[in-house]
C-alpha positions in Angstrom: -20.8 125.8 8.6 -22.0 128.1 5.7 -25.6 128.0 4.7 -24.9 129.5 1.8 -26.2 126.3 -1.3 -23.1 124.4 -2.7 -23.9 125.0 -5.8 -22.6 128.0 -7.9 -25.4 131.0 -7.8 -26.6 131.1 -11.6 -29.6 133.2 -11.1 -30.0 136.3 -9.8 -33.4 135.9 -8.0 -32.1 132.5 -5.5 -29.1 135.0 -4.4 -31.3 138.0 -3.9 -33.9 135.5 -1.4 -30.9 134.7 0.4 -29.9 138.0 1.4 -33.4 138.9 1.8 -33.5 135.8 4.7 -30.0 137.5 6.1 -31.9 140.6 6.5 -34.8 138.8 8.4 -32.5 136.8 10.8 -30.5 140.3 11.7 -34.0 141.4 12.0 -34.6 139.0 14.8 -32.0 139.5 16.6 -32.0 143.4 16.9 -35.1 144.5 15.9 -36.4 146.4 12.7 -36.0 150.0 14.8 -32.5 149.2 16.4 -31.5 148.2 12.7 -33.2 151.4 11.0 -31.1 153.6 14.0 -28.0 151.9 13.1 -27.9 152.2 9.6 -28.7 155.6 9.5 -25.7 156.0 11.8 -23.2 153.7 9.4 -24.5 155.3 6.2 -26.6 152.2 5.0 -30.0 153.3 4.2 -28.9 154.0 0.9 -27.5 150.7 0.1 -30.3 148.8 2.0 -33.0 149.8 -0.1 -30.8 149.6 -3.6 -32.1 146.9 -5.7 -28.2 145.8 -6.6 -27.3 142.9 -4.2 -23.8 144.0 -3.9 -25.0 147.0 -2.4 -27.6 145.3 0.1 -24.8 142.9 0.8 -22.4 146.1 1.9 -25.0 147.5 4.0 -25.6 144.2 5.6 -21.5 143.9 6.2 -21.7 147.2 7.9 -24.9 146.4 10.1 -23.7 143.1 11.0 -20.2 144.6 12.1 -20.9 148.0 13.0 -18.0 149.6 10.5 -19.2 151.9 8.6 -15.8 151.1 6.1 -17.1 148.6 4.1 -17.2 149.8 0.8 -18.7 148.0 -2.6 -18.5 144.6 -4.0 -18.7 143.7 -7.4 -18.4 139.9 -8.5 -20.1 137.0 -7.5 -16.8 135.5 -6.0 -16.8 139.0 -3.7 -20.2 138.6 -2.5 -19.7 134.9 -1.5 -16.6 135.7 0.6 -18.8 138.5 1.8 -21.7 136.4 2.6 -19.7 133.8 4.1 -18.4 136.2 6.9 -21.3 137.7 7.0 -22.8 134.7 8.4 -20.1 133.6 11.2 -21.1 137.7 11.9 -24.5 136.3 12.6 -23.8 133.8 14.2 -21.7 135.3 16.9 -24.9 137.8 17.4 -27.0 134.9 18.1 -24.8 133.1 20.2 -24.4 136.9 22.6 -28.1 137.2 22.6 -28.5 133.9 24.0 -26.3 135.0 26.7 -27.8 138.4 27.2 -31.2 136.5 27.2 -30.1 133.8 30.3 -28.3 136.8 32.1 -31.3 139.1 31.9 -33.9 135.8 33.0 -31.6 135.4 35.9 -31.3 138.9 37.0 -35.0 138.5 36.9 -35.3 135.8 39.4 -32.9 137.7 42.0 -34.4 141.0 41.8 -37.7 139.0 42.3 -36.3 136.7 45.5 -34.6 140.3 46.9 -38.4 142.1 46.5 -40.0 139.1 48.5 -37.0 139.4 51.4 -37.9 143.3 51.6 -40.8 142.7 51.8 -40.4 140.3 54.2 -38.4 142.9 56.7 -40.9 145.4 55.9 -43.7 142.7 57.3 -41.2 142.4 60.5 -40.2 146.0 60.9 -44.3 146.4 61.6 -44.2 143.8 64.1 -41.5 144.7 65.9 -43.1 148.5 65.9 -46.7 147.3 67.5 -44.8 144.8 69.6 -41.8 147.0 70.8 -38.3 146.3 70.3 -37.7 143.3 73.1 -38.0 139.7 71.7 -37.9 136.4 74.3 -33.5 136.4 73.7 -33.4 140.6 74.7 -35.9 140.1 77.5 -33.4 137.1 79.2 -30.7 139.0 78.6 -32.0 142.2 80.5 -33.0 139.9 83.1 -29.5 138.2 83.5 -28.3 141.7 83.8 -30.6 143.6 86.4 -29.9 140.2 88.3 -25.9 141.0 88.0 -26.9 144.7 88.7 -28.6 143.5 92.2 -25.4 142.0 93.7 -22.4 142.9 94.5 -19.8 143.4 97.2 -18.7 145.4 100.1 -16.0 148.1 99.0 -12.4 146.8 98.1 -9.6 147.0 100.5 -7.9 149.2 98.6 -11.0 151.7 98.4 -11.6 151.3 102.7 -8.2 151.9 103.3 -7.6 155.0 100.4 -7.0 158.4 102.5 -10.2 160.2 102.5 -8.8 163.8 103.4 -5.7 165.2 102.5 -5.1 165.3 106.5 -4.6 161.3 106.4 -2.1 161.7 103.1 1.7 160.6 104.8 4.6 161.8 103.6 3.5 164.8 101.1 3.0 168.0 102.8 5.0 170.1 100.4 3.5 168.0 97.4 -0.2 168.9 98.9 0.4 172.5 99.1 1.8 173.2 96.0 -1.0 171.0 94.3 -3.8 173.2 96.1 -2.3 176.2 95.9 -2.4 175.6 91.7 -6.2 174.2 91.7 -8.0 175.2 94.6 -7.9 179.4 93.0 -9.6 181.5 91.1 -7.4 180.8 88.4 -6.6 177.3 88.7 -3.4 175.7 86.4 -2.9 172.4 84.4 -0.2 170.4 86.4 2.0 167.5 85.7 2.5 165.5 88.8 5.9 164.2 89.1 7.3 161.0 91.0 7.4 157.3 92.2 4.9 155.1 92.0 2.5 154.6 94.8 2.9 157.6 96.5 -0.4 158.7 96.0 -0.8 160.9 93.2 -4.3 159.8 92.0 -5.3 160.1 95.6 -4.4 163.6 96.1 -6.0 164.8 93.2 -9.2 163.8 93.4 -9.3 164.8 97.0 -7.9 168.6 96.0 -10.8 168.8 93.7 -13.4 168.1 96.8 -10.9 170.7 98.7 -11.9 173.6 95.5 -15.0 172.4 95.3 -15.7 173.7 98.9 -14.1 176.8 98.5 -16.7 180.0 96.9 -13.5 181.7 95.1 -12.7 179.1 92.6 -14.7 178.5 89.6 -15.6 175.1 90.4 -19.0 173.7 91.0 -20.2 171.6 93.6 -21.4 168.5 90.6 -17.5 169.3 89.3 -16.7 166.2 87.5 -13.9 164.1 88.2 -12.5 161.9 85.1 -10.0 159.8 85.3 -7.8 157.7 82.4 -5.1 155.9 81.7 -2.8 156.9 79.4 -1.1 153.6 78.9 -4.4 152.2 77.3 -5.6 155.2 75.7 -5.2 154.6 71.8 -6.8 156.4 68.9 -7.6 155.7 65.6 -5.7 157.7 62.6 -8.6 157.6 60.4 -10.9 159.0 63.2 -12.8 155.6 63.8 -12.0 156.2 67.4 -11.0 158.7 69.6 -11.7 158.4 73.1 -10.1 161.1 74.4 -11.4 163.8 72.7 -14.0 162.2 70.5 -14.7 161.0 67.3 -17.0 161.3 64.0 -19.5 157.5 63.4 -19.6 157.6 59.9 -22.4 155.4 58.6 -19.7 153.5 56.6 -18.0 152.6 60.3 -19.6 150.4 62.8 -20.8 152.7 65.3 -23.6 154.9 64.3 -27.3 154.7 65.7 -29.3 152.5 63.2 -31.6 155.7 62.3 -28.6 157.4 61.4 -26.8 155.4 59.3 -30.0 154.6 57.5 -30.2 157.9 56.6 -26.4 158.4 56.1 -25.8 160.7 59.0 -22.6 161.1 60.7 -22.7 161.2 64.7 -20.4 162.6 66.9 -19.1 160.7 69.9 -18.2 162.8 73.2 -14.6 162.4 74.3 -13.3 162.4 78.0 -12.6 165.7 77.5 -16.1 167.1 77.1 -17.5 164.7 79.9 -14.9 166.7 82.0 -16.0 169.9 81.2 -16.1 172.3 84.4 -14.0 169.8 86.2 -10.3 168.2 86.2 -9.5 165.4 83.6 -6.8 162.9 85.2 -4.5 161.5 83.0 -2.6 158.8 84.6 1.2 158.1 83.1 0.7 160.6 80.7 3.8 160.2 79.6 2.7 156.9 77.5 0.3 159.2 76.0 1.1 158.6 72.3 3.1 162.0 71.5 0.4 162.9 68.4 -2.4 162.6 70.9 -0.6 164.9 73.9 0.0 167.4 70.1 -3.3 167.1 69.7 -5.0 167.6 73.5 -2.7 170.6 73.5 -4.9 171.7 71.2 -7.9 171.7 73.1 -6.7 173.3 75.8 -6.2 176.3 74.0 -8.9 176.4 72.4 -11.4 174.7 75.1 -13.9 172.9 72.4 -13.3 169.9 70.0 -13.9 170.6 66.6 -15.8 167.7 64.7 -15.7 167.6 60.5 -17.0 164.6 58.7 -17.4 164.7 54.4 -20.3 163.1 54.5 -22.2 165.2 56.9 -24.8 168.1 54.5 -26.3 170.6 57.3 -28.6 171.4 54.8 -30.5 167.6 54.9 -34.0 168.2 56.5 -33.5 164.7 58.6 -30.2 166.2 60.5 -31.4 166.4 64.6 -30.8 169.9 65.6 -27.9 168.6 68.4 -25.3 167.1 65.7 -25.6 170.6 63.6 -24.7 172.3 66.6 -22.1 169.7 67.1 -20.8 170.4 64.1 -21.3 173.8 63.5 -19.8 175.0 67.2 -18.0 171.9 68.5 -18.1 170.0 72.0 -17.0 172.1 74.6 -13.7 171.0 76.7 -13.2 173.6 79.2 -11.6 171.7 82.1 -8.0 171.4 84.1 -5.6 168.8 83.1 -3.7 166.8 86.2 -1.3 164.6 84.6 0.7 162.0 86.6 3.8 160.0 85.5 7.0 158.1 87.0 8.9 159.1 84.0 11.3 162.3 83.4 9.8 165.7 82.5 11.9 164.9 79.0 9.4 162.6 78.1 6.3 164.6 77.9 5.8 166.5 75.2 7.0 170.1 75.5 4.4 171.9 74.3 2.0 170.5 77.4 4.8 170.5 79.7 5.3 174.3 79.6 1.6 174.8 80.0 1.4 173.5 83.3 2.8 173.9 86.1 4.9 170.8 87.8 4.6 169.1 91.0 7.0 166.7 92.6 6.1 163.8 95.0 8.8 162.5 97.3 9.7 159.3 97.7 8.7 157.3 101.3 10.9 156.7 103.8 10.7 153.2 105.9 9.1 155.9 108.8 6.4 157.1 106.4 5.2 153.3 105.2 5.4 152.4 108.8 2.5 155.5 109.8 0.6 154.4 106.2 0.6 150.8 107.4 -0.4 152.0 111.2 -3.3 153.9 109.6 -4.4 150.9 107.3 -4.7 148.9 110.0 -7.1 151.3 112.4 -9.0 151.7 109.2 -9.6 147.9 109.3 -10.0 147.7 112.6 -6.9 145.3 113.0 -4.2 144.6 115.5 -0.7 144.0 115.4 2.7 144.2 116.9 4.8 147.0 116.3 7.6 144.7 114.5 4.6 143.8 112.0 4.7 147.5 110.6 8.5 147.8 110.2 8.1 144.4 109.0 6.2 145.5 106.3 7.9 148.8 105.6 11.1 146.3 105.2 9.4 145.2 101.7 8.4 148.3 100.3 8.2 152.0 99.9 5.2 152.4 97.9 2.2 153.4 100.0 -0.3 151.6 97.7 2.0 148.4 98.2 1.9 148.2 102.0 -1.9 149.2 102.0 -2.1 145.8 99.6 0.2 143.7 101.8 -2.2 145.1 105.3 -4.8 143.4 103.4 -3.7 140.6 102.1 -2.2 139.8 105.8 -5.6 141.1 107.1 -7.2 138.4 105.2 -4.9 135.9 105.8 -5.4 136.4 109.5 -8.6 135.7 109.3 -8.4 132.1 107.7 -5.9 131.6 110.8 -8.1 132.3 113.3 -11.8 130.8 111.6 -10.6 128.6 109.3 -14.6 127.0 109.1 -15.9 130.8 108.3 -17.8 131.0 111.6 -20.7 133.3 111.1 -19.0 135.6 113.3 -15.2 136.0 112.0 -15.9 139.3 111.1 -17.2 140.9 113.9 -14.1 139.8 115.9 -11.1 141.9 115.4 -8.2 140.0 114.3 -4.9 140.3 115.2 -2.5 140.5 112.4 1.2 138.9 113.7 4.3 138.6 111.9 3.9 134.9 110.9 0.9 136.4 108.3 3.4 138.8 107.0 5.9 136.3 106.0 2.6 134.3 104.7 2.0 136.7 102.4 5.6 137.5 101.7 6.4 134.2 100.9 2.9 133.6 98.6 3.4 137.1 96.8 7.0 136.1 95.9 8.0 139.1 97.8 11.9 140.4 98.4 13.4 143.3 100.4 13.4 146.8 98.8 16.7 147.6 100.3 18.9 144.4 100.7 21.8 146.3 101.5 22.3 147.7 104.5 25.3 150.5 106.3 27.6 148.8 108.5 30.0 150.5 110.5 33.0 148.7 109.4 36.0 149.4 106.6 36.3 147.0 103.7 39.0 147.3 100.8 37.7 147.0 97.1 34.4 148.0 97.7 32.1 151.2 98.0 28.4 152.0 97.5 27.1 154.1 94.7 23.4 155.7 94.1 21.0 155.1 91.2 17.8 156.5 90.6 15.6 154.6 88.2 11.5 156.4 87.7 12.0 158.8 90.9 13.5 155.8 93.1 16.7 155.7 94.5 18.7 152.7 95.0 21.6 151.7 96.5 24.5 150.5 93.8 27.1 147.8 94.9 30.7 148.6 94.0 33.7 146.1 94.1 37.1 146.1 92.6 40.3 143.7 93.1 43.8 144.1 91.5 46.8 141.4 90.8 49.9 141.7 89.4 50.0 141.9 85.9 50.7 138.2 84.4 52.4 139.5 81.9 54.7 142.6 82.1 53.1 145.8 81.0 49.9 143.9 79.4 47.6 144.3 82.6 43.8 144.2 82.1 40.9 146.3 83.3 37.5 144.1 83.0 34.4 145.1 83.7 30.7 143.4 83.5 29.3 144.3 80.4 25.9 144.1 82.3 26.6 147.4 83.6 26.6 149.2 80.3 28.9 151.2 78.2 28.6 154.7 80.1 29.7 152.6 83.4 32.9 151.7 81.3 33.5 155.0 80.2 33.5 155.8 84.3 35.8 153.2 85.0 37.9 154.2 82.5 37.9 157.7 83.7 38.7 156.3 87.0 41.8 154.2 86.4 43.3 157.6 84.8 42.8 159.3 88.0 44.2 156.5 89.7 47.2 156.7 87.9 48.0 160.8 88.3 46.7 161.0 92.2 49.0 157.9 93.2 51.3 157.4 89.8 50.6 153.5 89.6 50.7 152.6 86.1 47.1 150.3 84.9 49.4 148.5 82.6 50.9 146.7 85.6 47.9 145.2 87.3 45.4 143.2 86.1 42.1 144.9 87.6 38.2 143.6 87.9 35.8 146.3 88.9 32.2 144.4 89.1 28.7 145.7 90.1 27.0 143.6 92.3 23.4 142.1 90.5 24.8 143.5 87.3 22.3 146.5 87.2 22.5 148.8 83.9 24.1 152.0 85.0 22.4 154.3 82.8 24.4 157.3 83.8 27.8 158.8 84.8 27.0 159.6 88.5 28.7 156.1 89.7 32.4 157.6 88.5 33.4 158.6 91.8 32.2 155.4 93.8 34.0 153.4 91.2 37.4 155.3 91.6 36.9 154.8 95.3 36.9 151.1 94.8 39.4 151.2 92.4 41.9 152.9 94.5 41.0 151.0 97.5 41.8 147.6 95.1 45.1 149.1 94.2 46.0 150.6 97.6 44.9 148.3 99.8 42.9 150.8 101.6 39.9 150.1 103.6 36.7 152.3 102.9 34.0 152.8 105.2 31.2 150.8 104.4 28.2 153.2 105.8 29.1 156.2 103.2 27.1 156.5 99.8 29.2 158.4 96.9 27.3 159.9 93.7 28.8 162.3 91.7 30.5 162.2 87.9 34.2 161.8 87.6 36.3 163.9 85.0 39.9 163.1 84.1 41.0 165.5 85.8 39.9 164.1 89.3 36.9 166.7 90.0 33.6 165.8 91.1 30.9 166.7 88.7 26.8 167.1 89.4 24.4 164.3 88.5 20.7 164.5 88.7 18.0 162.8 91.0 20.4 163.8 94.5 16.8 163.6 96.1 15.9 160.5 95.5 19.7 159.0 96.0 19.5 160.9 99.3 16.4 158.7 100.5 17.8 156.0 99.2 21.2 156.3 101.5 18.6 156.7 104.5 16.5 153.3 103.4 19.9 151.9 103.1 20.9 152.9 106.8 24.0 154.8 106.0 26.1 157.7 108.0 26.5 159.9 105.7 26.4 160.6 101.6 29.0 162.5 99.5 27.5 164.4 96.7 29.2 167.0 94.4 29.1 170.5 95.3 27.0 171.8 93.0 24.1 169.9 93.9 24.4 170.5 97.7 21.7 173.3 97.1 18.7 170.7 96.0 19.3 169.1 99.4 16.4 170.3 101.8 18.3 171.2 105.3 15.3 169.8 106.8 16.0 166.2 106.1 17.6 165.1 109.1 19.1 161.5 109.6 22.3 161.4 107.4 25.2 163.8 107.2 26.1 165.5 103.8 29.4 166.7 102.6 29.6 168.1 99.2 33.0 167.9 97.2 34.4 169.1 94.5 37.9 166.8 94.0 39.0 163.5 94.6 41.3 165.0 97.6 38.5 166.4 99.5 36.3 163.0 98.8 39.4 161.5 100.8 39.1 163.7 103.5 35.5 163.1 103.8 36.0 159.2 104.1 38.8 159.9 106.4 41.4 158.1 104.1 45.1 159.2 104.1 45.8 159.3 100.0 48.6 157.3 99.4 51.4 157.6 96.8 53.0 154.8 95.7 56.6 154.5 94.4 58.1 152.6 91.5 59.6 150.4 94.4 56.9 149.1 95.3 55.5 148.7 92.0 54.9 145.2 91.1 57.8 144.3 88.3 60.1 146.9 89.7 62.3 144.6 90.8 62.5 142.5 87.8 62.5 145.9 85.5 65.8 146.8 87.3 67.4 143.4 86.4 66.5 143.7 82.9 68.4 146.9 82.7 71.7 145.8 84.5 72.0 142.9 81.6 
């Protein structure tokens, strides 16, 4: 609403008091030196202190509006229009500095409650300081915990019945030497430790490091440390957060940093493993599930022995920097130690930087013999008796060392509630006598089944063979069957196999019925044929080609196949026997199994260690000599005794 009087402006004098009252209101709302400042800066000065009211209403146009554009009037009808807008100007000014004015009373009142709160932490700070840093909650909690800290149990199982010299390790001798003769020098070597599970990996290295401790030639010390990790749970942070393998940088904008220092803003460095196993051997267990830009990056510190720590908010030249982080940062940690590394997964999987750094080391796999003198020694160590069917009992369940040591102690146990089922006070002192009916306790409570199911016989059976897998350095024992019909239609026989098996398996069957065909001219077409893999196991791998053509040909030739023979080996097209990998672990695999003997291609025949005794060998190169192994006459089957032959001649004398 204007203020401007309705009537018309006759005299001069009544319009030249209103602008005068403009000038005062603008006055009140900026101030008489804020308006001075900005009309110098618009060019008004002039116009303000002209007597004409057109040019004191310009200058109040470009005061009010800050545009220094407005240019003179002339005309009462101009300088209404100009007043008019130079009131809703005004009034807009008013209505800001109202807002300005609650903002600025409110900002008042925080910044007033946020003084009395720090001073309020100040007032508490200087408590805490003369009455120390424990309040009635800390000093419960510290209690709860020394209480916690005061009990505890007798050693685990597992730890009384863990070798405790390389003497009582069962099983590997040749792993043992080649792991000293690496560590326990002058010049000791990273190693990767190759092989199954439970065979005793850990075990072995952390008692080859006492071993080189003892010994004055190698640069271990007698505090050398020992540091063991997982590499299936070790995990890192991209942005540095967290690294606990080879350390990481607190920043004071992560959660991590002593209070003093991130007060301050100054970044502290957190030790990895690696620096806490400086001087001595860092274990790595299943490195191989070490994330691959972590096993990048610890290849790093090996070469260079220190970790290198960087942070942009760290300034070596602030006076409140402790003299330990500067060196921290100006020298790094230092990471001079041996790497062991133990996996069940193939050398292909590490990365290959690491792996040719350091040297390798294979672990065998246990025979049923070797569980059976683990478990005898498990239960000396516990003072136990038992039968000597509970040992081969046990060995029946397992080849993992660790496993049998578990089952000894869960029977152990279980013997116990047998025999004082009340707890008498003196259970323990008695020793207990562990028989087989605790076995199959624990057998049957632990869910339990036999490692090796399949056992040699010495008999002949047509249709079906035994192949060898290996699957994370264990062997096993692979099923084979086949069975062939007539074709139900002519020429439109079928080959099926179980799709379990996987698509390389195919390709061996496959491979197989073409061999069939040019060793005894039988023609697939004519038969329909199922080849199937008993428990449906993926076959990840050509080497069960020559098993399969055995079962194949025994299908189709009614030949019986003795049924105490393991065959590995690929199978080409043109009937010859190629190498596969793992032959040491397939070859104690045929022994679990219980069979004769094991044919294996001739050019793996030199992995074979003569020393393994228990199961005869022969190494082939064709089909023809495989025959002669299994002491099978090949047969060659003519077109009359094809199936359909007969009805193939009718249809040609019509």
């Amino acid at each position: 609403m204007s203020l401007l009087p309705k009537r018309r402006y006759t005299r001069t004098d009544q319009l030249g008091r209103y602008v005068t009252a403009l000038y005062d209101v603008l006055s009140n709302i900026l101030g008489a030196d804020k308006i001075v400042l900005r009309a110098g800066k618009l060019g008004a000065l002039k116009l303000m202190k002209s007597q004409a009211i057109p040019d004191r209403v310009v200058a109040l146009q470009r005061l009010v509006f800050e545009d220094p554009t407005f240019e003179r009037i002339a005309g009462t009808a101009q300088v209404r229009r100009a007043l008019t807008e130079i009131e809703d100007g005004l009034a807009d000014l008013i209505a800001q500095k109202n807002v300005e004015d609650s903002i600025e009373r409110k900002i008042t009142e925080k910044m007033s409650e946020r003084h009395q709160e720090y001073l309020k932490d100040l007032k508490l700070e200087a408590l805490k300081e003369d009455s120390g840093p424990e309040t009635p909650a800390t000093q419960k909690k510290l209690e709860e915990l020394n209480a916690l800290s005061e009990r505890g149990l007798s050693a685990s199982a597992l730890q009384l019945l863990r070798p405790q010299s390389l003497r009582e390790i069962v099983g590997q001798e040749s792993a043992v030497r080649s792991l000293l003769a690496k560590i326990s020098s002058p010049y000791p070597q990273h190693v990767i430790l190759f092989g199954p599970p439970g065979v005793g990996k850990t075990t072995v290295a952390r008692l080859v490091l006492e071993v080189a401790k003892s010994r004055t030639y190698t640069p271990f010390t007698k505090d050398a440390p020992f540091v063991e990790a997982s590499g299936s749970t070790l995990r890192w942070d991209p942005r540095e957060a967290t690294n606990p393998l080879l350390g990481s940088v607190h920043d004071p904008i992560y959660q991590g940093s002593r209070r003093d220092f991130a007060e301050s803003g100054i970044p502290e460095p957190k030790l990895g493993l690696v620096t806490k196993a400086h001087g001595g051997v860092l274990f790595i267990d299943e490195i191989g599930e070490l994330d691959p830009m972590m096993q990048t990056r610890l290849l790093k510190v090996l070469e260079d022995k220190r970790v290198s720590f960087e942070s942009s908010y760290f300034d070596e030249s602030m006076p409140n920097v402790p003299a330990y982080i500067k060196k921290l940062f100006a020298e790094g940690a230092p990471a001079d130690f041996i790497l062991i590394g133990a996996t069940t997964r193939e050398p292909d999987d590490i990365e290959p930087a690491i792996l040719s750094r350091c040297a390798s080391v294979y672990f065998e796999p246990l025979t049923q013999s070797q569980i059976v003198a683990i478990v005898e020694g498990a239960l000396k160590r516990l003072g136990a008796k038992a039968p000597k069917a509970v040992p081969q009992l046990i060995a029946s369940y397992t080849i993992e060392g660790r496993k049998a040591v578990q089952i000894v102690a869960d029977a152990y146990g279980q013997s116990l509630y047998r025999l004082h089922p009340s707890g008498a006070a003196d259970a323990k002192k008695r020793s207990p006598r562990i028989t087989e009916h605790d076995v199959n306790v624990v057998v049957q409570a632990s869910r339990l089944v036999p490692h090796t199911p399949v056992k040699g016989r010495p008999v002949r059976e047509i249709g079906k063979t035994f192949g060898l897998g290996v699957l994370h350095y264990l062997g096993s024992i692979i099923e084979i069957e086949a069975v062939a019909f007539p074709a139900t239609e002519l020429h439109k026989g079928t080959v099926r196999f179980n799709d379990a098996a996987g698509s390389m398996a195919k390709d061996s069957v496959f491979n197989a019925a073409a061999v069939v065909r040019a060793v005894t001219g039988l023609d697939m077409s004519e038969f329909d044929v199922h080849v199937n893999v008993i428990g449906g196991g993926n076959i990840d791998g050509p080497s069960a080609g020559l098993a399969i053509f055995m079962a194949l040909y025994s299908a189709l030739t009614k030949t019986p196949l003795p049924q105490d023979v393991a065959l590995t080996g690929e199978l080409s097209i043109q009937g010859k026997v190629r190498p596969v990998g793992g032959i040491i672990e397939k070859l104690y695999a045929a022994r679990q199994a219980g069979m004769r003997a094991m044919i294996v291609p001739k050019e793996n025949q030199r992995e074979i260690d003569a020393g393994l005794a228990g199961i005869d060998v022969t190494a082939v190169t064709t089909v023809e000599q495989a025959f002669d192994a299994l002491g099978v006459h090949k047969k060659s089957t003519t077109s009359s005794t094809r199936p359909h032959a007969r009805s193939r001649r009718t249809s040609r004398v019509r």
